[in-house]
VEXDREN-2710 file (C-alpha; in Angstrom, 1 decimal):
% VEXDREN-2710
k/r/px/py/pz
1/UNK/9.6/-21.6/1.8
2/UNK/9.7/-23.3/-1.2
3/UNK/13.1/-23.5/-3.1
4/UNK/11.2/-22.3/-6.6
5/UNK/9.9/-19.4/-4.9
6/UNK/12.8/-17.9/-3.3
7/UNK/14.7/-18.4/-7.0
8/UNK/11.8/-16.7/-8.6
9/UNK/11.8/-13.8/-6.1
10/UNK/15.6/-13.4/-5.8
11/UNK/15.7/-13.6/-9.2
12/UNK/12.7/-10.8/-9.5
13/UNK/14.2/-8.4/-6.8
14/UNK/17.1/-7.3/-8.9
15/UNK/15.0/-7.0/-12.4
16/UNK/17.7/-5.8/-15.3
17/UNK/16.7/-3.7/-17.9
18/UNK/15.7/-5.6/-20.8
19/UNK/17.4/-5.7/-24.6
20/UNK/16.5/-2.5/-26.1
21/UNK/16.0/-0.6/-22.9
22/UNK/17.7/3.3/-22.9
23/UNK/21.3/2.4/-21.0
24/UNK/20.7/5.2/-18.9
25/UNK/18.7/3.0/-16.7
26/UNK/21.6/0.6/-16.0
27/UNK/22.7/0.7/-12.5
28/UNK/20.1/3.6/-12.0
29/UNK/18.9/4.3/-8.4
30/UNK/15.0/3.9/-7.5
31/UNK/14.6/7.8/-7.6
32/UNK/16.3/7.8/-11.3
33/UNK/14.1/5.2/-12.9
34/UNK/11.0/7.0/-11.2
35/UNK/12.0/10.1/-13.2
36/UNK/13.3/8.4/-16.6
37/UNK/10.9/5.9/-16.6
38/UNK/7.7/8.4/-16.5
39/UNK/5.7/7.5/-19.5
40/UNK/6.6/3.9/-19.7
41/UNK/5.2/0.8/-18.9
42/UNK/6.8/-0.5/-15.6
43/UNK/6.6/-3.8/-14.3
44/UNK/8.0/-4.9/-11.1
45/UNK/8.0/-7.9/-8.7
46/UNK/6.2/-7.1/-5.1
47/UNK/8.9/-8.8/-2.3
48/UNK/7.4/-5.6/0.2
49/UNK/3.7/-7.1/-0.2
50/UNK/3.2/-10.0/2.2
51/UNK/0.0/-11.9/2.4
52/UNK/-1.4/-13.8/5.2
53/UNK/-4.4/-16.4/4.7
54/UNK/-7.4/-16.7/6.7
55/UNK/-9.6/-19.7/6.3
56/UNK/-11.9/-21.3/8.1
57/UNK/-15.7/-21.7/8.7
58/UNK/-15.9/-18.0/10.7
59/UNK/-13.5/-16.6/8.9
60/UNK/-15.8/-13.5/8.2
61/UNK/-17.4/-13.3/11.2
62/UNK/-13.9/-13.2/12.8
63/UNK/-12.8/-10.8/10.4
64/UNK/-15.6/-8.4/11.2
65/UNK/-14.6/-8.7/14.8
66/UNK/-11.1/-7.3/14.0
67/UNK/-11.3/-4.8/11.2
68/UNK/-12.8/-1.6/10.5
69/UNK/-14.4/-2.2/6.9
70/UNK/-17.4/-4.2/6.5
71/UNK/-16.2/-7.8/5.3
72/UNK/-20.2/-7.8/4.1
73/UNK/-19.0/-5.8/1.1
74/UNK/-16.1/-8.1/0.4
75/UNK/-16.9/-10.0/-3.0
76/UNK/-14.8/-12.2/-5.7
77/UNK/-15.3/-9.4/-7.8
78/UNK/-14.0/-6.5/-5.4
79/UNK/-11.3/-5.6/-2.6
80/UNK/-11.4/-3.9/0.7
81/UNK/-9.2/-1.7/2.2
82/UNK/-9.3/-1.8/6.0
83/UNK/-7.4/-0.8/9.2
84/UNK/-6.6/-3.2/12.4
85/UNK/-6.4/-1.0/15.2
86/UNK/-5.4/-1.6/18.7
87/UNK/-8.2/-1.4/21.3
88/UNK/-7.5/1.9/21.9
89/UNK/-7.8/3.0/18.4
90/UNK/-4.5/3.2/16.4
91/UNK/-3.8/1.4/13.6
92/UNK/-1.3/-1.3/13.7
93/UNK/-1.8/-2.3/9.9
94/UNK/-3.4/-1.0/6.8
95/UNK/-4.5/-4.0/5.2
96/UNK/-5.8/-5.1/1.6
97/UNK/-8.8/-7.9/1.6
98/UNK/-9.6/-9.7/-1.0
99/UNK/-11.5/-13.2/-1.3
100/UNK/-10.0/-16.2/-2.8
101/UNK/-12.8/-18.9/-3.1
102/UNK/-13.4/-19.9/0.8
103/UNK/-10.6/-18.2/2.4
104/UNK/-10.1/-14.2/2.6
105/UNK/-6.2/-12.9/1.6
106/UNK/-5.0/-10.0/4.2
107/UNK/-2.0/-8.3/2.0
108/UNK/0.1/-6.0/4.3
109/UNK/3.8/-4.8/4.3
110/UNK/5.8/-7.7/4.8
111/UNK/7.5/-6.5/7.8
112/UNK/4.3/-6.3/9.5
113/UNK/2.9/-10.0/8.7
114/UNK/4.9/-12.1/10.8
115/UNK/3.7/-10.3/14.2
116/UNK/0.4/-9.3/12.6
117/UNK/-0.4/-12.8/12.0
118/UNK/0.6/-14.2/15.5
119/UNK/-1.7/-10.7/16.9
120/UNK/-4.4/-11.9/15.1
121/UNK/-4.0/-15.6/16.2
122/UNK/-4.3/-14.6/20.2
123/UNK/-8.0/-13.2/19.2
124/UNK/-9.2/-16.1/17.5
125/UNK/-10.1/-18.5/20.7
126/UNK/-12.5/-20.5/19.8
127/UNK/-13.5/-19.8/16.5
128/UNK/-13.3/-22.1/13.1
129/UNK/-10.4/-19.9/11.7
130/UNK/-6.6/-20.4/10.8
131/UNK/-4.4/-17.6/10.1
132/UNK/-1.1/-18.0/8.1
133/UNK/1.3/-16.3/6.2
134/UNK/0.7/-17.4/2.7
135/UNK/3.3/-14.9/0.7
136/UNK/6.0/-17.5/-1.1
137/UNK/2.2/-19.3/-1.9
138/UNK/1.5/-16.2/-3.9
139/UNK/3.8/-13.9/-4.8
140/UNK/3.3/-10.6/-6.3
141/UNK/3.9/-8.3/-9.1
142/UNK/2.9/-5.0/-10.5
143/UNK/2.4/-3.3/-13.6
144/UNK/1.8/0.4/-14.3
145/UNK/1.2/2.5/-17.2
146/UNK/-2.0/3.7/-19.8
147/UNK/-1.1/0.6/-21.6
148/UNK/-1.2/-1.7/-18.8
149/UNK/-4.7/-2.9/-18.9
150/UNK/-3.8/-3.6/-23.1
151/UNK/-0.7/-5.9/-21.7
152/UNK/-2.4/-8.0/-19.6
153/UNK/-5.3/-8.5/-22.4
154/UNK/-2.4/-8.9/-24.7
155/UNK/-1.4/-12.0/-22.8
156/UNK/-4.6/-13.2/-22.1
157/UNK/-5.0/-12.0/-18.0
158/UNK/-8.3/-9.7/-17.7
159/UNK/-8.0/-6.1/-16.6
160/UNK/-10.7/-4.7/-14.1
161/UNK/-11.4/-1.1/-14.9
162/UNK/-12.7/0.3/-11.3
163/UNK/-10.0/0.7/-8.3
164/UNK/-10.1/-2.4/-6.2
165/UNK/-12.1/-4.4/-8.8
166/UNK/-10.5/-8.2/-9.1
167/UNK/-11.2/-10.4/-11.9
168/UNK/-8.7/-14.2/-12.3
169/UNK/-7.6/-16.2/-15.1
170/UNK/-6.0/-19.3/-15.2
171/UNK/-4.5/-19.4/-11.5
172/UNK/-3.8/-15.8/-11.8
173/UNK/-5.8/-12.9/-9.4
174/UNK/-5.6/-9.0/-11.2
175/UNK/-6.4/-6.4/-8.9
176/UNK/-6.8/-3.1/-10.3
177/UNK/-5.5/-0.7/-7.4
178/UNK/-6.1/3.2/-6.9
179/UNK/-4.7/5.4/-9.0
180/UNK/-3.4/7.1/-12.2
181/UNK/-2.1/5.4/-14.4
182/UNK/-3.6/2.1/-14.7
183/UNK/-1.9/-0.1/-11.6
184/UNK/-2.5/-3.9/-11.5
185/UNK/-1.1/-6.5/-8.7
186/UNK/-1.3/-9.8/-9.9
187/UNK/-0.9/-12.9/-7.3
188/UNK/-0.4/-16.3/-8.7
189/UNK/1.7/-19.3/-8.0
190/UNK/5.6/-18.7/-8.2
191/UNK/5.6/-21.3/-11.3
192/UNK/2.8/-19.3/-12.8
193/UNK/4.3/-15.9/-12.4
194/UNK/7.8/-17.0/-13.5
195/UNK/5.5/-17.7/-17.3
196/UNK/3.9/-14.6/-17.0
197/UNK/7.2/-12.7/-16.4
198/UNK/8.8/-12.5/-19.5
199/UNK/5.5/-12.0/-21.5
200/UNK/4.9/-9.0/-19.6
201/UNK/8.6/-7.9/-19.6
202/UNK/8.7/-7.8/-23.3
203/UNK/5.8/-5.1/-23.3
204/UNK/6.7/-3.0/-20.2
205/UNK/10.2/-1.8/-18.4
206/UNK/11.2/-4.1/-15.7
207/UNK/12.2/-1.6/-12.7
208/UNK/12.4/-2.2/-8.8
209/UNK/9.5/-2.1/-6.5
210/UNK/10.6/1.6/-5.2
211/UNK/8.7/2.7/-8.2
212/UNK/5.4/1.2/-6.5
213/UNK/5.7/3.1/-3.2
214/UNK/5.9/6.3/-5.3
215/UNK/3.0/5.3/-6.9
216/UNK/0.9/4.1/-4.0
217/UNK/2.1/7.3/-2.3
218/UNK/0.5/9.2/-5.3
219/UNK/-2.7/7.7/-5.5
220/UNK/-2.8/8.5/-1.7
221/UNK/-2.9/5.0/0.0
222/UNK/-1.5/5.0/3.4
223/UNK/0.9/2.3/4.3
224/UNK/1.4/1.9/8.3
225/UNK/5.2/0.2/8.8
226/UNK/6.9/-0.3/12.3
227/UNK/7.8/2.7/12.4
228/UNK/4.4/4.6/12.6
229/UNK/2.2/1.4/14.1
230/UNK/0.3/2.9/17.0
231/UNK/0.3/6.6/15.7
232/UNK/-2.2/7.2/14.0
233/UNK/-6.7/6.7/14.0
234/UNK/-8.4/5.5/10.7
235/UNK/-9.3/8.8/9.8
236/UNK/-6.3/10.4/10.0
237/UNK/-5.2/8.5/7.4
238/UNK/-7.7/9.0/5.3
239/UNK/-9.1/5.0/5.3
240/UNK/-12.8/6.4/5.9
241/UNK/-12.4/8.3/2.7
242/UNK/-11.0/5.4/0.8
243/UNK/-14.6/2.9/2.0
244/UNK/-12.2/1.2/4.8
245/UNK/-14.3/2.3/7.1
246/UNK/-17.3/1.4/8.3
247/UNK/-19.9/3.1/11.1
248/UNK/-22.9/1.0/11.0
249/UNK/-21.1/-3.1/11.1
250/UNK/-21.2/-2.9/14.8
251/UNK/-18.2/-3.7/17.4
252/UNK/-15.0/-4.3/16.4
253/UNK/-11.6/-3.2/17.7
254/UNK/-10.7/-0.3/18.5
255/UNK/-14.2/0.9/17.1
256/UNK/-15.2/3.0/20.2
257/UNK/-12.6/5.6/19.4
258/UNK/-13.0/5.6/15.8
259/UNK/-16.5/6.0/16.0
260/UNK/-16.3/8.5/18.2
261/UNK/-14.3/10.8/16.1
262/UNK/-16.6/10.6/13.8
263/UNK/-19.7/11.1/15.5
264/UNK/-18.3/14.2/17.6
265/UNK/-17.1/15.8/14.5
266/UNK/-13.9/16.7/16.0
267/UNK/-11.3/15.4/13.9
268/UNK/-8.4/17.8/13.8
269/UNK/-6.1/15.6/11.3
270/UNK/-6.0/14.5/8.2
271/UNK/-3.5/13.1/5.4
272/UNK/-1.9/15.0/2.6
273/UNK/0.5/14.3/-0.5
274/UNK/3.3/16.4/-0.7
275/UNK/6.8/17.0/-2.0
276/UNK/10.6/18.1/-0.4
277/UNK/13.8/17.7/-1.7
278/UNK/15.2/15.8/0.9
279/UNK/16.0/12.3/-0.9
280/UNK/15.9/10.0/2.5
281/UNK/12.9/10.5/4.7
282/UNK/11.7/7.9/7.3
283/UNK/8.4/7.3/8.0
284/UNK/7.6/8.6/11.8
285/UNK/9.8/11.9/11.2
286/UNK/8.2/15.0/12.6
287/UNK/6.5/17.7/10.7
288/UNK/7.4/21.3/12.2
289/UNK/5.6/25.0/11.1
290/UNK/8.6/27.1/10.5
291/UNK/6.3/30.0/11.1
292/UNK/5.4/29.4/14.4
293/UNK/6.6/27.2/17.5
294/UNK/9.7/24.6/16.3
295/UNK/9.1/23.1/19.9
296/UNK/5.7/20.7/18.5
297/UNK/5.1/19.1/15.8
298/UNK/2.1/19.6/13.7
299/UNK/2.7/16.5/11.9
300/UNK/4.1/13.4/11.1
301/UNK/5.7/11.8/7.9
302/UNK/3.3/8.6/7.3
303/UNK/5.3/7.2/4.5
304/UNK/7.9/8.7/1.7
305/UNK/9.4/7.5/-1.6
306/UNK/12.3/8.8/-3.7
307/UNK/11.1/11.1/-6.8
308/UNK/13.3/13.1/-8.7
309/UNK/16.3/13.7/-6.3
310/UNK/13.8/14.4/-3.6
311/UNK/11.3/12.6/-2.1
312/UNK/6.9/12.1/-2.3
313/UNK/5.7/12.1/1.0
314/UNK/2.2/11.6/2.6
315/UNK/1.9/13.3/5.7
316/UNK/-0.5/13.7/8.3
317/UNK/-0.9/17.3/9.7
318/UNK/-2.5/19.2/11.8
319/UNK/-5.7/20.6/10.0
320/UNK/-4.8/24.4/11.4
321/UNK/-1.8/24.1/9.8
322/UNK/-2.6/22.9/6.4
323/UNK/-2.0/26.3/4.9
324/UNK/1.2/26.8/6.9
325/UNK/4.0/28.3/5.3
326/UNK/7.4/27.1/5.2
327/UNK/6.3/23.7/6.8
328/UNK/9.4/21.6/7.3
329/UNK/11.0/18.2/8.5
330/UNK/12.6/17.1/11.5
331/UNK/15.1/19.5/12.7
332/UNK/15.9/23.2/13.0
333/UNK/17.9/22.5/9.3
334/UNK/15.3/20.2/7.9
335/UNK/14.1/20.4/4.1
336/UNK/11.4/22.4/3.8
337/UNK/8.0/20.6/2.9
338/UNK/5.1/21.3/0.2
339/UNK/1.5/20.0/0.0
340/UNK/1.3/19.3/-3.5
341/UNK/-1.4/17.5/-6.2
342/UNK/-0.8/13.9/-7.5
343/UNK/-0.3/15.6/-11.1
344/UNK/2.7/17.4/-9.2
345/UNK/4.3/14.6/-9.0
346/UNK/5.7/12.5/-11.9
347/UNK/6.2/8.5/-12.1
END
């Protein structure tokens, strides 16, 4: 890795209030500046999003091989969500597309590139494509807030207006992601983004990245980590209802089954927000009905994010048991857990 870059993101990964912030937010933990910083404009550097490049002559051909959205539909001008599943089915990554001139840019967890990457290799035999992990290339930040599309024009950086809509400037790539209020990534070169910083910082609060879990977890975007690889079908995740699915591209892996549970109409779980006030929650922790048997689960924790002394949670639960009452987590003496609304829960 380049020696700029890991400066730049060291220096990014511990971002201090600026001159003029409220002093409350010194030394505050993620879950404080969630719930102080809630009508502010937040900026934060990205260090959890890693990136791997694909380029190559059959880079979309090979893509469409692998993945369950349509690469077809993959423009300059607009991103894909899409899931790579194992052949029989279950998602080993949730992945963000996005095309960058001749080569297509696979954002995932960072945890997961590494071996997602060297997955992805074994299937590429003889076809024209490289796959690499491009994320000290372009590193990435975030910014959040009703304002945030008037900072970025402020500065001179375009702001898409429709979820998943990209537009660049000047070396720069602004993806407007799902949710309420305005989210942008921007991706640039670690010289580029280290100008960009303090323009942006002197319009919006600089916080830590936990802030953008909460708000991915809000706008209901499911994020598969180690923890939960393996466990769960597109659908159950709700990446059909986001478009990263697609039913009529033709083979792919791990299609058989996802098709199938789609054709036979016989889906029996889904993904839900929710709240509890347990502050720590893993992803992969069981979901129990307090109601009925506490020997099955009836659901799973998909991912989880520190809000106000408790936590936002997605979820994926049995659909018998979405109106269960007291639903709960883990153990006998676990928190108890409430399907909630986005506007329930506060950045």
């Amino acid at each position: 890795m380049d020696p700029t870059a890991i400066r730049w993101m060291d220096h990014l990964s511990e971002p201090r209030p600026q001159p003029g912030a409220d002093a409350a937010l010194a030394g505050a933990s993620a879950a404080e500046e969630a719930a102080l910083l809630s009508k502010r404009d937040l900026l934060m550097a990205l260090p959890q999003l890693g990136l791997l490049a694909a380029e190559g002559a059959d880079t979309a051909s090979f893509l469409q091989g692998q993945l369950s959205c349509d690469l077809r539909q993959l423009t300059a001008g607009h991103a894909l969500l899409g899931g790579h599943s194992s052949p029989k089915g279950r998602l080993l990554a949730v992945l963000l597309l996005q095309r960058a001139g001749d080569a297509v840019w696979l954002e995932l967890p960072a945890a997961l590139a590494a071996n997602l990457c060297k997955r992805l290799s074994m299937y590429v035999l003889r076809a024209k494509v490289r796959l690499r992990d491009a994320g000290a290339e372009r590193p990435a930040i975030g910014l959040i807030g009703a304002r945030a599309g008037a900072i970025l024009e402020a500065i001179g950086l375009p702001a898409p207006a429709a979820p998943l809509a990209v537009a660049s400037a000047d070396g720069t790539s602004v993806l407007r992601r799902h949710g309420e209020p305005a989210r942008y990534s921007l991706r640039a070169e670690p010289q580029r983004l280290a100008q960009l910083w303090p323009l942006l910082a002197a319009r919006a609060q600089a916080v830590g990245p936990a802030v953008w879990r909460l708000a991915e977890i809000r706008a209901g975007v499911p994020t598969v980590l180690p923890p939960t690889q393996e466990h769960f079908v597109a659908q159950m995740v709700n990446l059909d209802l986001l478009g990263g699915v697609s039913y009529d591209k033709g083979c792919y892996t791990g299609q058989e089954v996802i098709a199938r549970l789609h054709y036979r109409g016989n889906l029996k779980r889904r993904m839900f927000l929710a709240r509890a006030a347990a502050p720590a929650i893993a992803p992969g922790t069981a979901v129990f009905d307090a109601g009925g048997s506490d020997t099955q689960p009836v659901g799973e924790v998909v991912d989880a994010a520190p809000m106000g002394g408790g936590s936002a949670l997605l979820v994926v639960l049995q659909l018998g048991h979405r109106d269960s009452s007291p639903l709960r987590l883990g153990a006998a003496d676990g928190a108890p857990l409430v399907l909630c609304d986005p506007a329930d829960l506060d950045l």
